[in-house]
C-alpha angles and dihedrals in degrees: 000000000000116000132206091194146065125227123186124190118225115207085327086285109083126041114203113201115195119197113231107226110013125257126229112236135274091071111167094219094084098048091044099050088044094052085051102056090050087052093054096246097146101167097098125081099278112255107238100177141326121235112210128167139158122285128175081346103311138099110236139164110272103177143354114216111204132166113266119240109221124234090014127175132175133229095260087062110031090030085057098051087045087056095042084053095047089233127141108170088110100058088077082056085052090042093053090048103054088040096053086042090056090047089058097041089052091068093061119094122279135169116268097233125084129242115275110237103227094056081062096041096045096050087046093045084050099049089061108043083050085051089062098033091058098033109091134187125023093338086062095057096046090050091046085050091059103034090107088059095039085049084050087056099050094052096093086075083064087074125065125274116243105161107097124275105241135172101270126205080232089210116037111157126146094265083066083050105085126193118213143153085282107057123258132341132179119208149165096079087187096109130229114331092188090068124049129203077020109166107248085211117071147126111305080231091077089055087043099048097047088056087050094054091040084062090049086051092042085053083053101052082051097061088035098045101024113030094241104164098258091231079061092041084054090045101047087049096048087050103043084049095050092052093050099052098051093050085051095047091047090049098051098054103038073066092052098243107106090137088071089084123062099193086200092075102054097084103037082051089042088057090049092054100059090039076060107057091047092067096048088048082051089051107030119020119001088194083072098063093084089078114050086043088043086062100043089045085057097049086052119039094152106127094213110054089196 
């Protein structure tokens, strides 16, 4: 996966991120990491300092200095090999992370009013009309065919938003989920660099949905890089999603927060995200669209779209 920044690893015990090219403060990665480690989330590599410093003027974040987890992997690489093997027991793992990372984010300040819906319809409805205006060929078609449906989808953001705002990772997809030794960490609190201005307090959904449609692409990469049947590749995703829905949604209650998730909004965010990635695949690497189409072309197989 393509990569802005640059990590160097020290004596295997310390990773220094720079950030390429330097970010203006405030960053939310330092205050994030900070607030986790107060509310006892330790699945993530442990912040060790910051370096900022002026540039052009500003003071910006230079570098971020972590531990290094030994053996680590991210979801790009294990998550394939998971697909490629039909096997699902480690989605309740992933559903017990991001709910536990929801449980600790949500302690962190947010503002009392709710989002206003149309802030969240609008930047959906736009996504996708940006997604068919950029896809070209016969994937174009196919998407314009089905813009009616998409549009359908996306209605639930019409409607306020009830579930808690709540410091979100912003782009929480299973290449920011790495195995180790250890276990599991997820990591890269910079947010979504796909989306600017974007709110750092939403719905948990949107964190959520963007880990459920990172499953379906990962199901993708798997017929594409590894050969896996594509009727397999569909299975293995609708099951690791389901698996990870129902541990997050356990943990979450056993902590008695079960309020924090509005399943509603899964599948409109869902939508928005692939919209999404086909934007970024429009902009940024046009060898990446097979996946995101891969992945709409598997929710409707109808042949007729009307």
């Amino acid at each position: 996966m393509d990569q802005t920044n640059y990590s160097v690893v020290v004596a295997e015990k310390v990773v220094v991120k720079w950030l390429t090219p330097p970010v203006p403060l405030p960053h939310p990665t330092p205050e994030i990491l900070s607030h986790l480690v107060e509310a006892g989330f330790n699945d993530t590599a442990p912040p060790y300092a910051a370096l900022t410093g002026p540039v052009d003027g500003r003071e910006c974040l230079l570098a971020l200095a972590t531990g290094y987890l030994p053996e680590a992997r991210d979801g790009w690489e294990w998550c394939v090999d998971e697909a490629e093997a039909g096997d699902t027991a480690f989605a309740a793992d992933l559903g017990r992370l991001a709910a536990d990372l929801h449980l600790a984010l949500s302690t962190l300040p947010a503002p009392a009013a709710a989002e206003l819906p149309s802030s969240a319809a609008v930047r959906a409805a736009g996504a996708l009309a940006e997604a068919l205006e950029l896809t070209g060929g016969e994937d174009g078609q196919w998407l314009a065919a089905r813009a009616d449906r998409l549009r359908h989808e996306l209605e639930p953001l019409d409607a306020p938003i009830t579930s808690p705002l709540i410091r979100i990772h912003g782009d929480l997809h299973v290449g920011q989920i790495l195995r180790w030794r250890g276990g599991y960490a997820v990591i890269d609190f910079d947010g979504n660099p796909t989306v600017t201005d974007a709110d750092p307090c939403q719905p948990a959904a949107r964190d959520v949905a963007q880990l459920t449609t990172s499953l379906e692409h990962v199901a993708q990469v798997a017929i594409k890089r590894r050969g896996t049947p594509p009727e397999r590749a569909a299975d293995w995703a609708g099951r690791a999603r389901a698996g990870l829905l129902a541990a997050y949604r356990a943990r979450l209650a056993a902590r008695g927060r079960p309020d924090l998730l509005d399943e509603g909004l899964i599948r409109p965010f869902e939508i928005e995200q692939e919209c999404r990635e086909l934007i970024y695949a429009a902009r940024h690497l046009p060898r990446w669209r097979y996946a995101p189409m891969g992945v709409l072309r598997t929710w409707y197989t109808e042949e007729n779209p009307s």
